[in-house]
PDB file of N, CA, C and O in Angstrom, chain B, residues numbered from 101:
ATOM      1  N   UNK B 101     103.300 123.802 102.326  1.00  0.00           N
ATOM      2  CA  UNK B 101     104.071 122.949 103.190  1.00  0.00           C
ATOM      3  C   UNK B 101     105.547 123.251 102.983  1.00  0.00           C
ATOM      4  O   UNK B 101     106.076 123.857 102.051  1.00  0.00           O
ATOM      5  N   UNK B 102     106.111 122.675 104.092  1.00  0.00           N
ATOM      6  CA  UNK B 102     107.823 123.330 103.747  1.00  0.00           C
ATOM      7  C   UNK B 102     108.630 122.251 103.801  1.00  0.00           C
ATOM      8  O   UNK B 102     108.093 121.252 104.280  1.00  0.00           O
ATOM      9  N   UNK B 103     109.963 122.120 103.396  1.00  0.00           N
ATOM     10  CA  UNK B 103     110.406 121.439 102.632  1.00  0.00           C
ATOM     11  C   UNK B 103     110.729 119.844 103.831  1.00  0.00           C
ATOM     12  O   UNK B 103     110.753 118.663 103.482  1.00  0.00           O
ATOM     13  N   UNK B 104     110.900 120.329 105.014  1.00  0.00           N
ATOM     14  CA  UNK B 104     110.776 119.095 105.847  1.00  0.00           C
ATOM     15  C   UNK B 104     109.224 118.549 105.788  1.00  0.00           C
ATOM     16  O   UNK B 104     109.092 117.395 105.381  1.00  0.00           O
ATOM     17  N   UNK B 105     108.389 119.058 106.048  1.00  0.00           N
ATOM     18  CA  UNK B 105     107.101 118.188 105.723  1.00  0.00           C
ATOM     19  C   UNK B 105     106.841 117.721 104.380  1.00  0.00           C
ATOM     20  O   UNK B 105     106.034 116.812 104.186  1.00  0.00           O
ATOM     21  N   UNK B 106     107.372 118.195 103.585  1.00  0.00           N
ATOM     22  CA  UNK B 106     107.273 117.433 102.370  1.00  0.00           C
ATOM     23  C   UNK B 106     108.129 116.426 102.220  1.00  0.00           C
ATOM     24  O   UNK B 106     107.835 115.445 101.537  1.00  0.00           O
ATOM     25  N   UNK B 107     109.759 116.605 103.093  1.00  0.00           N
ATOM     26  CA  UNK B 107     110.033 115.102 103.406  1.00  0.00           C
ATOM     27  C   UNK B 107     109.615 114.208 104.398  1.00  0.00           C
ATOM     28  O   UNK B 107     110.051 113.058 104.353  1.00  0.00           O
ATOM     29  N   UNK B 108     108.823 114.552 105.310  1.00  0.00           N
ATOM     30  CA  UNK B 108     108.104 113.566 106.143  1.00  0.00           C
ATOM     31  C   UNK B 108     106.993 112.548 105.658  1.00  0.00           C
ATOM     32  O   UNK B 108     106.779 111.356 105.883  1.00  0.00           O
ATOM     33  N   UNK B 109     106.324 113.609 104.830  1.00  0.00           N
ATOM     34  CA  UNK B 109     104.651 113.381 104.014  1.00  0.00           C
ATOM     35  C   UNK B 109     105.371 112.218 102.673  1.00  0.00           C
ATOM     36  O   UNK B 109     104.658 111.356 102.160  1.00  0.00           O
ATOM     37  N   UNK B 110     106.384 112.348 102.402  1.00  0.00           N
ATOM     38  CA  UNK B 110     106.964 111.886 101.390  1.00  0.00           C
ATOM     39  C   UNK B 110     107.610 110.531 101.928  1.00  0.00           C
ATOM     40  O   UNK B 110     107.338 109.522 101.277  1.00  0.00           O
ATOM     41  N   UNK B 111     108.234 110.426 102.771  1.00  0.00           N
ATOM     42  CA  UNK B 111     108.957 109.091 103.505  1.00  0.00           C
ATOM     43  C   UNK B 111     107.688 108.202 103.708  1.00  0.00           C
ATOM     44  O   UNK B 111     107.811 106.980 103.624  1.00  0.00           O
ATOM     45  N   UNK B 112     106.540 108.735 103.958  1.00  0.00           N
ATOM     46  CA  UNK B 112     105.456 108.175 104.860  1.00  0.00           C
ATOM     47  C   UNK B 112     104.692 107.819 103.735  1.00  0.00           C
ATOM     48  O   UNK B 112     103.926 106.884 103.967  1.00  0.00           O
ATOM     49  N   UNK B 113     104.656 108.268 102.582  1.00  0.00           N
ATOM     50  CA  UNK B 113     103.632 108.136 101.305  1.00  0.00           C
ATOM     51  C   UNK B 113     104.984 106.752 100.730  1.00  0.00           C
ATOM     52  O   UNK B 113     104.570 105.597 100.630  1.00  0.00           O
ATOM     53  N   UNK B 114     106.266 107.005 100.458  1.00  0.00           N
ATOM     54  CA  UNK B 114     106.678 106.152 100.506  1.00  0.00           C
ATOM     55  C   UNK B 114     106.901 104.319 100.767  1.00  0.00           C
ATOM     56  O   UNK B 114     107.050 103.361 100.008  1.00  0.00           O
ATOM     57  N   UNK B 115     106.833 104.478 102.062  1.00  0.00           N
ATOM     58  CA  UNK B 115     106.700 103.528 103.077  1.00  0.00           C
ATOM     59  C   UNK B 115     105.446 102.416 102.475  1.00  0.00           C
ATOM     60  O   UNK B 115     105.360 101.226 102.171  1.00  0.00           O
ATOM     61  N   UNK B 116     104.500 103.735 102.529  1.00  0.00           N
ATOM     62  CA  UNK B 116     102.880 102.646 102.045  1.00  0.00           C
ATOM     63  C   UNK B 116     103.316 102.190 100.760  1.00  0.00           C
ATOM     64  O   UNK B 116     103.299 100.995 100.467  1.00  0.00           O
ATOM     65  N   UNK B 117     103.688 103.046 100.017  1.00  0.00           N
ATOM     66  CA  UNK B 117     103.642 102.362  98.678  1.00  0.00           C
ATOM     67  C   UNK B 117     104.795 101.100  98.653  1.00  0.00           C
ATOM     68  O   UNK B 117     104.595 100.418  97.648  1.00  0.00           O
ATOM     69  N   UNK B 118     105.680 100.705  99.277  1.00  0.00           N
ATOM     70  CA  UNK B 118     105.835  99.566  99.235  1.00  0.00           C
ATOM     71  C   UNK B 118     105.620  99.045 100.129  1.00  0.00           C
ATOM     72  O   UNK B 118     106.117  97.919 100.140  1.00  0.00           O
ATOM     73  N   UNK B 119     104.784  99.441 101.446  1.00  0.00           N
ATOM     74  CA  UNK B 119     103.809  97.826 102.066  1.00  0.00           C
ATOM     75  C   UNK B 119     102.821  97.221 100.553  1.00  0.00           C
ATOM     76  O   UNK B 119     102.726  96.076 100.112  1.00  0.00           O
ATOM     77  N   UNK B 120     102.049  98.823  99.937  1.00  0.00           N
ATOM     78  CA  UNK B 120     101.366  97.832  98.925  1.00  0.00           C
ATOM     79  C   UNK B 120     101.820  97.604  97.516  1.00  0.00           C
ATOM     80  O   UNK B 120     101.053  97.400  96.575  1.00  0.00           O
ATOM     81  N   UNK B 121     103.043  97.653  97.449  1.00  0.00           N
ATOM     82  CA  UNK B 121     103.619  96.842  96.087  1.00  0.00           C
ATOM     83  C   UNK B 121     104.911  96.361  96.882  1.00  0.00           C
ATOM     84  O   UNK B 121     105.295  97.366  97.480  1.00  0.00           O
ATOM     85  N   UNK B 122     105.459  95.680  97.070  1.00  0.00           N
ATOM     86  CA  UNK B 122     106.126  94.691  98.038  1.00  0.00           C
ATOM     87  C   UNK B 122     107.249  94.547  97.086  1.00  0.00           C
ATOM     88  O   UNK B 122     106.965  94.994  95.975  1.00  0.00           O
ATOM     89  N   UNK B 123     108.136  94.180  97.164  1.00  0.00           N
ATOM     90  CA  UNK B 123     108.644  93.337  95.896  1.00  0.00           C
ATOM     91  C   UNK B 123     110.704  93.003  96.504  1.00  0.00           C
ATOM     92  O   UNK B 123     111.004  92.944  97.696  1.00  0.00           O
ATOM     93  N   UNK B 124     111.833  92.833  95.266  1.00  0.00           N
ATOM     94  CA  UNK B 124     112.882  92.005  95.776  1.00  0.00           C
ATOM     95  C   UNK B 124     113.714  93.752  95.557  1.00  0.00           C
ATOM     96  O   UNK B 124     114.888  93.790  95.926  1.00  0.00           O
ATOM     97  N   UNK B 125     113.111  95.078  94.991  1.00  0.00           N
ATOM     98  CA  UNK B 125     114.515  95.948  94.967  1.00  0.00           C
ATOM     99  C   UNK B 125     115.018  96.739  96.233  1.00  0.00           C
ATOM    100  O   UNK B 125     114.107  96.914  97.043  1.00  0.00           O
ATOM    101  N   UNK B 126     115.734  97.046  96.456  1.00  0.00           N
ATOM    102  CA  UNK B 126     116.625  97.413  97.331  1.00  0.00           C
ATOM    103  C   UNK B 126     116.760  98.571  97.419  1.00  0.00           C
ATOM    104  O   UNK B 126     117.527  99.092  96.609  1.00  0.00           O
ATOM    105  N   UNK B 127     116.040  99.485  98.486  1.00  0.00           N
ATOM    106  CA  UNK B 127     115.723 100.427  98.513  1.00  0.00           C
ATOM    107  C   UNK B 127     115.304 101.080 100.387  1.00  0.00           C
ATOM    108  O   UNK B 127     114.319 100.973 101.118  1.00  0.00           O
ATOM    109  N   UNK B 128     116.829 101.814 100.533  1.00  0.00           N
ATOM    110  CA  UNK B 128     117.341 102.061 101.412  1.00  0.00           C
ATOM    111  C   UNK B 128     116.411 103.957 101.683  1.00  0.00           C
ATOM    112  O   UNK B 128     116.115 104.678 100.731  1.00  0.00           O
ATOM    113  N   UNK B 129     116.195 104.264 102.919  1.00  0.00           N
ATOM    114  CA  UNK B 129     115.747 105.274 103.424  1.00  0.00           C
ATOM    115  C   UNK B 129     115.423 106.409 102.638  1.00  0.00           C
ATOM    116  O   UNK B 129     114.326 106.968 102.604  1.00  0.00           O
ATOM    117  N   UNK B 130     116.742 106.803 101.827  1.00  0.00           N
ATOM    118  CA  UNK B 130     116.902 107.619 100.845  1.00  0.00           C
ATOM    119  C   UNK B 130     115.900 107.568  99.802  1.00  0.00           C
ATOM    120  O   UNK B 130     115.056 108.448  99.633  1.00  0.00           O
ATOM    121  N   UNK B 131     116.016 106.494  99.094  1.00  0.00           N
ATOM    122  CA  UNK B 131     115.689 106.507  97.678  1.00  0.00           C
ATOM    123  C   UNK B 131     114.021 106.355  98.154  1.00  0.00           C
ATOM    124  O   UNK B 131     113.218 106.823  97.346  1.00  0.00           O
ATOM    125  N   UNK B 132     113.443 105.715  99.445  1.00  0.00           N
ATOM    126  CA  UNK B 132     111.944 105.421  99.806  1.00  0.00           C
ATOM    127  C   UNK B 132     111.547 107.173  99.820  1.00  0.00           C
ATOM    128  O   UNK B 132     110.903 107.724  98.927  1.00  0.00           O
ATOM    129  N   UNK B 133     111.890 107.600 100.586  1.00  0.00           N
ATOM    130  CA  UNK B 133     111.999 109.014 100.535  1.00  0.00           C
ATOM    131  C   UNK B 133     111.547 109.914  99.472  1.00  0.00           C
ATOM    132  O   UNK B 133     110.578 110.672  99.451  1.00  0.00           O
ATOM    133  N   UNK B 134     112.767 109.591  98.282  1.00  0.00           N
ATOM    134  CA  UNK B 134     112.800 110.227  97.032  1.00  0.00           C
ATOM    135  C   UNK B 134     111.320 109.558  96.557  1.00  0.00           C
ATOM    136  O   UNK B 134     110.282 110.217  96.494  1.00  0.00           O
ATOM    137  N   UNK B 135     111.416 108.299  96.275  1.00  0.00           N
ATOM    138  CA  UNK B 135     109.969 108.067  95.656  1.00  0.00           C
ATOM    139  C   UNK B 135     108.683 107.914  96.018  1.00  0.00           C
ATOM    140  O   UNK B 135     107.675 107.562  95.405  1.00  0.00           O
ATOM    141  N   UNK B 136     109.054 108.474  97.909  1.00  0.00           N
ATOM    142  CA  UNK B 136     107.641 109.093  98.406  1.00  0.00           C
ATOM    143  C   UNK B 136     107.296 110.730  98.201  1.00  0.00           C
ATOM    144  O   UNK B 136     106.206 111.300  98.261  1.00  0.00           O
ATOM    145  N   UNK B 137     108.479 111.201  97.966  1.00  0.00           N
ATOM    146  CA  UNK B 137     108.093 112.444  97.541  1.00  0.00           C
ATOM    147  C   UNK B 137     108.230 112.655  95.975  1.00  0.00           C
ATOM    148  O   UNK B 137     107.772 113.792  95.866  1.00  0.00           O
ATOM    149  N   UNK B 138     108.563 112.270  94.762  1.00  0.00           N
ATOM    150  CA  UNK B 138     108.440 112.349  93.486  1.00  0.00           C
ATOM    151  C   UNK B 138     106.721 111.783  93.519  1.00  0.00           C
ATOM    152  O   UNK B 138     106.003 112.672  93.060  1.00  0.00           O
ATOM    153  N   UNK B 139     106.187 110.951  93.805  1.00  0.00           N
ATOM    154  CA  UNK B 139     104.690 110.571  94.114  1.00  0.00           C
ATOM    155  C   UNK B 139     103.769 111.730  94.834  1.00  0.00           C
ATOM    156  O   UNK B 139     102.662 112.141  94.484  1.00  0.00           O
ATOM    157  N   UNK B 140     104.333 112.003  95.609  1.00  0.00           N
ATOM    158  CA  UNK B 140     103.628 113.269  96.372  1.00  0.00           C
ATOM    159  C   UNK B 140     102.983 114.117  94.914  1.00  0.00           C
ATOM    160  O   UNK B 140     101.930 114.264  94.293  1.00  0.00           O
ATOM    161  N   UNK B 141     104.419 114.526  94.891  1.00  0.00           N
ATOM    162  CA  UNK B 141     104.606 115.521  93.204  1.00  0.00           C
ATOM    163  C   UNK B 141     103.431 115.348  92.727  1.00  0.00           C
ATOM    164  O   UNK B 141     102.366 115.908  92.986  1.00  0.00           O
ATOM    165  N   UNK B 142     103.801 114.235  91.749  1.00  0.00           N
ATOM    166  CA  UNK B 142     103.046 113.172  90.483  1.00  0.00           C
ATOM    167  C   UNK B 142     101.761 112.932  90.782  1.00  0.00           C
ATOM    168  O   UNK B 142     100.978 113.441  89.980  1.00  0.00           O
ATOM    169  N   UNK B 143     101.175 112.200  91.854  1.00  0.00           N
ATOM    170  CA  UNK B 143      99.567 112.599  92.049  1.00  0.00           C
ATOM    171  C   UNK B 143      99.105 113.708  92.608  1.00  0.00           C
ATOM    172  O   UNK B 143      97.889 113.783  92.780  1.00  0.00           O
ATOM    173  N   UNK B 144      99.946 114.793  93.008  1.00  0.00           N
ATOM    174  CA  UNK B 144      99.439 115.981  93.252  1.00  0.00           C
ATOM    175  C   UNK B 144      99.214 116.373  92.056  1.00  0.00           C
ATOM    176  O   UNK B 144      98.006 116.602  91.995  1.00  0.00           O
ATOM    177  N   UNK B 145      99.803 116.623  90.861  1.00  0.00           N
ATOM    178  CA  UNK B 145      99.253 117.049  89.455  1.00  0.00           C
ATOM    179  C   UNK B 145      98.548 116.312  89.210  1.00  0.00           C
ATOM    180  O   UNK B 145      97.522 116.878  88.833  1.00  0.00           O
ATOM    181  N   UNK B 146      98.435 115.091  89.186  1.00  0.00           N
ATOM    182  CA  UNK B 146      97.529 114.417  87.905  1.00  0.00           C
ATOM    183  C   UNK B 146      96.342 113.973  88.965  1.00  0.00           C
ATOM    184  O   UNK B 146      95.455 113.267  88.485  1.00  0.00           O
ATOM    185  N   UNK B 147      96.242 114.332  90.406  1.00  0.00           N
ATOM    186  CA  UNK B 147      95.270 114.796  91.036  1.00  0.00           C
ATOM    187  C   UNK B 147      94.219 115.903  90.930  1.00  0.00           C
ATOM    188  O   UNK B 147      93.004 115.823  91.111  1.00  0.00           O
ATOM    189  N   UNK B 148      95.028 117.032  90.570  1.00  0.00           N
ATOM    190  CA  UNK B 148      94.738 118.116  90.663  1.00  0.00           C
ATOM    191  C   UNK B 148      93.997 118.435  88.999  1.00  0.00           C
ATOM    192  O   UNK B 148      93.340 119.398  88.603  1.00  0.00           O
ATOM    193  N   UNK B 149      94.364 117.390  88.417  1.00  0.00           N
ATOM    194  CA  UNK B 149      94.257 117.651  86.376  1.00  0.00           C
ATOM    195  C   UNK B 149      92.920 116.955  86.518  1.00  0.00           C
ATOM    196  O   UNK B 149      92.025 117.551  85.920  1.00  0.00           O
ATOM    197  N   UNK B 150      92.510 115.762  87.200  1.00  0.00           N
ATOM    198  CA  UNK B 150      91.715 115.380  87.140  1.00  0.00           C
ATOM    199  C   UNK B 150      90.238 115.854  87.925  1.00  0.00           C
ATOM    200  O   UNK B 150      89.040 115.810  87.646  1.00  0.00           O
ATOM    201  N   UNK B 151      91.125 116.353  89.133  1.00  0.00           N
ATOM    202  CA  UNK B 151      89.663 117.559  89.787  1.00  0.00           C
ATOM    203  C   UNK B 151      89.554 116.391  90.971  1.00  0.00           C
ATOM    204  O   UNK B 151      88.541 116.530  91.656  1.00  0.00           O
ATOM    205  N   UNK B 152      90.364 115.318  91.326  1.00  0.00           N
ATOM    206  CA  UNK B 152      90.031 115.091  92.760  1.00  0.00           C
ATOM    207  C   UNK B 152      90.654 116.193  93.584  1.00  0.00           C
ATOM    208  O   UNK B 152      90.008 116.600  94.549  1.00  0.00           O
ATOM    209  N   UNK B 153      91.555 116.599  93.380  1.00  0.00           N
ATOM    210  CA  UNK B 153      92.386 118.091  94.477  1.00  0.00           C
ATOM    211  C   UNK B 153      93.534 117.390  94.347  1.00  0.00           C
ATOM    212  O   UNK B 153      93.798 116.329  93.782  1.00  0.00           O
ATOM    213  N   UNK B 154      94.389 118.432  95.181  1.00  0.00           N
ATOM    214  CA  UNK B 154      95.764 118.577  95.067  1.00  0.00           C
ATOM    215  C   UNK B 154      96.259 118.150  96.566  1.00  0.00           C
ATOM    216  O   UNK B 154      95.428 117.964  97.455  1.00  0.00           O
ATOM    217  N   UNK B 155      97.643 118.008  96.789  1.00  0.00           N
ATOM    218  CA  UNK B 155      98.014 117.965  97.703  1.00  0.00           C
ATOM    219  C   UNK B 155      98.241 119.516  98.319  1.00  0.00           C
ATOM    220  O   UNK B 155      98.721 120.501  97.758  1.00  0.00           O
ATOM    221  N   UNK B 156      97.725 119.365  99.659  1.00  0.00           N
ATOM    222  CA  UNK B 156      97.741 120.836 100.275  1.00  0.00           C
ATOM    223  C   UNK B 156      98.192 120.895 101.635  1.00  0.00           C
ATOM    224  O   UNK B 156      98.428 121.995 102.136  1.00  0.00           O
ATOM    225  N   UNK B 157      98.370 119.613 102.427  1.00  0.00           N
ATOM    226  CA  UNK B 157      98.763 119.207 103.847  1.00  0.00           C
ATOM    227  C   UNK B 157      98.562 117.839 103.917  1.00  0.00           C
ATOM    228  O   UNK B 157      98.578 116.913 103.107  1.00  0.00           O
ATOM    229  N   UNK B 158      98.272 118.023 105.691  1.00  0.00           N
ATOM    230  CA  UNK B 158      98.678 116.631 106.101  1.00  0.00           C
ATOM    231  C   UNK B 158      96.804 116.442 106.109  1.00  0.00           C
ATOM    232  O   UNK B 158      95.989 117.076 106.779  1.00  0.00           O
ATOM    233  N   UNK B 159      96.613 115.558 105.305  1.00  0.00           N
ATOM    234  CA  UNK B 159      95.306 115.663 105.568  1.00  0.00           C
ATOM    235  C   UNK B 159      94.792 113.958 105.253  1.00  0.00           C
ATOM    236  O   UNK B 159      95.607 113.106 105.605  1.00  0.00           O
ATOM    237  N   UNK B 160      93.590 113.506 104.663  1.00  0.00           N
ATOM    238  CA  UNK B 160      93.615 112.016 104.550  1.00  0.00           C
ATOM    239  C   UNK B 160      93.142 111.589 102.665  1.00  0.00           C
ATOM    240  O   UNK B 160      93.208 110.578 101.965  1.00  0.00           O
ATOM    241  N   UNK B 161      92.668 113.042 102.472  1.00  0.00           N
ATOM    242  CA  UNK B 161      92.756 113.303 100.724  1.00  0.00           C
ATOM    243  C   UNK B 161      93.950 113.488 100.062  1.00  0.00           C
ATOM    244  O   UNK B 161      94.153 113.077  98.920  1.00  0.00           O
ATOM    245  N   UNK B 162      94.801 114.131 100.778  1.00  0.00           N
ATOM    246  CA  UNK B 162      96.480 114.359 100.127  1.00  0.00           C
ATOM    247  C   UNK B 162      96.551 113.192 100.764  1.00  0.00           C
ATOM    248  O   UNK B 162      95.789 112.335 100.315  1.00  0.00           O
ATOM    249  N   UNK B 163      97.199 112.890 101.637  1.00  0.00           N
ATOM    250  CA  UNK B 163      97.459 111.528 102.058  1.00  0.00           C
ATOM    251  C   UNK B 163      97.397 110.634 100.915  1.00  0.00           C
ATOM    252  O   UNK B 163      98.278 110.112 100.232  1.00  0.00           O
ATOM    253  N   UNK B 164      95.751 110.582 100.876  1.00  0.00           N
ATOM    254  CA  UNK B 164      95.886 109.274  99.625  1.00  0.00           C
ATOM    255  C   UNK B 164      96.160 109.469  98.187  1.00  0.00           C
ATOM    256  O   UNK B 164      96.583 108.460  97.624  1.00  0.00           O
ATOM    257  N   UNK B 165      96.023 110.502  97.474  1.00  0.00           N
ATOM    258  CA  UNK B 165      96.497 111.416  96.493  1.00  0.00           C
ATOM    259  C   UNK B 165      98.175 111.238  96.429  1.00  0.00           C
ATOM    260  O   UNK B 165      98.698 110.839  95.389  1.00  0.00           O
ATOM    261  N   UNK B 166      98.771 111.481  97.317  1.00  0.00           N
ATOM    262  CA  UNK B 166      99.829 111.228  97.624  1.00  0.00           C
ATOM    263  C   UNK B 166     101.057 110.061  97.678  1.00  0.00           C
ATOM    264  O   UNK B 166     102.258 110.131  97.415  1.00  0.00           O
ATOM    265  N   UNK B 167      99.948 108.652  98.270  1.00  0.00           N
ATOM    266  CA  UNK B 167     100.481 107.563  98.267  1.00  0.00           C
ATOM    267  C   UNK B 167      99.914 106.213  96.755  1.00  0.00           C
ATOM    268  O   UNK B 167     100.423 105.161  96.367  1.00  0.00           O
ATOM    269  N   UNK B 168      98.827 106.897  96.377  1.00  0.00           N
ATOM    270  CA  UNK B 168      98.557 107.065  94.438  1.00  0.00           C
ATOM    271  C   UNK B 168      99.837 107.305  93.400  1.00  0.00           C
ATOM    272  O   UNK B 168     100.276 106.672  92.441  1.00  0.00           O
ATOM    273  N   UNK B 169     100.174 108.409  94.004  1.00  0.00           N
ATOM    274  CA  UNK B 169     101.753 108.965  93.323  1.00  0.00           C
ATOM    275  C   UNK B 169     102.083 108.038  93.768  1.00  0.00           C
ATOM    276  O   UNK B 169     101.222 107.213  93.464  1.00  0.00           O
ATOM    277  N   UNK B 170     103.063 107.431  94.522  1.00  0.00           N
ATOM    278  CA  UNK B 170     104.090 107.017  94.887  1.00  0.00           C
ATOM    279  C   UNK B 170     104.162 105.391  94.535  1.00  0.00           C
ATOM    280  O   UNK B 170     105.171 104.776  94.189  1.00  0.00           O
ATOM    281  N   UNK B 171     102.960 104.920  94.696  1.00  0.00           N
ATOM    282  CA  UNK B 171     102.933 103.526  93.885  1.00  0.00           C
ATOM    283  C   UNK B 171     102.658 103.838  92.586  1.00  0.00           C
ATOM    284  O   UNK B 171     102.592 102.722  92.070  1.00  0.00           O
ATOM    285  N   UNK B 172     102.393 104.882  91.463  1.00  0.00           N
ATOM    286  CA  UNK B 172     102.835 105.012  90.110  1.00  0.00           C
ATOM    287  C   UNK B 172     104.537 105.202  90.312  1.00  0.00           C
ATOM    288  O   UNK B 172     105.313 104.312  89.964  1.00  0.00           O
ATOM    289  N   UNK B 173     104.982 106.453  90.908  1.00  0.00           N
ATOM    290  CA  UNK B 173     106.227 105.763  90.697  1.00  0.00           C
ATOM    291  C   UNK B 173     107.300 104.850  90.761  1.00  0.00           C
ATOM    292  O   UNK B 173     108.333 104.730  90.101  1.00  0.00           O
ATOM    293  N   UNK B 174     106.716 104.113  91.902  1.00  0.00           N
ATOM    294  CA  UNK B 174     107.404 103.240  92.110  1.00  0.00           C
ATOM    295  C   UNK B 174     107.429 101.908  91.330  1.00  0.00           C
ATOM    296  O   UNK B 174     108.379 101.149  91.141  1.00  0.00           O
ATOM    297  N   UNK B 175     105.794 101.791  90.812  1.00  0.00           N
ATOM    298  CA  UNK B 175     105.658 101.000  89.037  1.00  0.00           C
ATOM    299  C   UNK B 175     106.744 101.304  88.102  1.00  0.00           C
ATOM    300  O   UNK B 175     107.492 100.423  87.680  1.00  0.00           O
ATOM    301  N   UNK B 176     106.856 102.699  87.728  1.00  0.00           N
ATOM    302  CA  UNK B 176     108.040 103.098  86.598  1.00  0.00           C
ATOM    303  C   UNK B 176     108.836 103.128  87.158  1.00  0.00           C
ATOM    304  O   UNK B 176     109.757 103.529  86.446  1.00  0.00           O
ATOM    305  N   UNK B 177     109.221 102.911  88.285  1.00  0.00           N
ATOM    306  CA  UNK B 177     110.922 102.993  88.809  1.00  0.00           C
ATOM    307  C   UNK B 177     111.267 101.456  88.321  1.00  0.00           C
ATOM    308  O   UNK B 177     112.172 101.270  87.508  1.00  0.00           O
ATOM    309  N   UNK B 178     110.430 100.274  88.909  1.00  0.00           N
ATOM    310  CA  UNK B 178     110.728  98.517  88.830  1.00  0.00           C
ATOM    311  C   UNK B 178     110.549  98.550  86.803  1.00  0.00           C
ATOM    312  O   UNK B 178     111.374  97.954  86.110  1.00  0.00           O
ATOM    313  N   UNK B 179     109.744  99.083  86.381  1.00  0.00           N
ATOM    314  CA  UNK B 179     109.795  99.141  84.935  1.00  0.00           C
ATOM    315  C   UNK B 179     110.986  99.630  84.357  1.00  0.00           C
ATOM    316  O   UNK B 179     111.465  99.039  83.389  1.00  0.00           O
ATOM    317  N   UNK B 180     111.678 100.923  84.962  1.00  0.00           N
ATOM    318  CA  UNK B 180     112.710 101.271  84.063  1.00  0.00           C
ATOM    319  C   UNK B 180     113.820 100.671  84.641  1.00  0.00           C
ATOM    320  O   UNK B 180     114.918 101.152  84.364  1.00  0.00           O
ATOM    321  N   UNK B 181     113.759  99.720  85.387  1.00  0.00           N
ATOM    322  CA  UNK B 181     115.205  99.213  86.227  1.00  0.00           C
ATOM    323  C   UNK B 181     114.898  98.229  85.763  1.00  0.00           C
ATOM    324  O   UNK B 181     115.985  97.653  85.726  1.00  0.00           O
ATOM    325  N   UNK B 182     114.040  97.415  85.267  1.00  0.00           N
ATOM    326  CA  UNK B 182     114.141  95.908  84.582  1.00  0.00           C
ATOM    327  C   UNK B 182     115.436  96.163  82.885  1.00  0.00           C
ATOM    328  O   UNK B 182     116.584  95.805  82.622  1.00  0.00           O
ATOM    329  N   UNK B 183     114.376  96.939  82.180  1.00  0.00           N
ATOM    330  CA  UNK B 183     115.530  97.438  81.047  1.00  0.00           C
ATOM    331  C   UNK B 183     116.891  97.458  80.951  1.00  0.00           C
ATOM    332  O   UNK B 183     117.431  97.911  79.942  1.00  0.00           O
TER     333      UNK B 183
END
């Protein structure tokens, strides 16, 4: 994938992960973005370590692989911003 679909796939993996962790931080286009695509990343490896697969496109296994990542990071993002 190239680097705009990985920011599309990433805004969009984003997005879900805070319809499903909701919460009060403040988190403007950019940074949803960043931690839809650092998630992309992050369950693409520890997808791929575990043998469900990797992210490889737009598909509905990366998809969810994808939006897995992104609500882990977005757990350690509200964790390391409480500190």
């Amino acid at each position: 994938m190239g680097i705009i679909s990985w920011i599309v796939f990433g805004l969009l993996a984003g997005i879900l992960a805070k319809f499903v962790m909701p919460g009060e931080d403040g988190g403007g286009f950019i940074r949803t973005t960043f931690l839809g695509v650092a998630g992309a990343m992050v369950g693409g490896f520890i997808g791929t370590r575990l043998g469900f697969g990797d992210v490889t496109g737009f598909n509905v296994r990366s998809f969810a692989i994808a939006i897995a990542g992104a609500v882990a990071v977005l757990w350690a993002y509200r964790r390391l911003k409480k500190s």
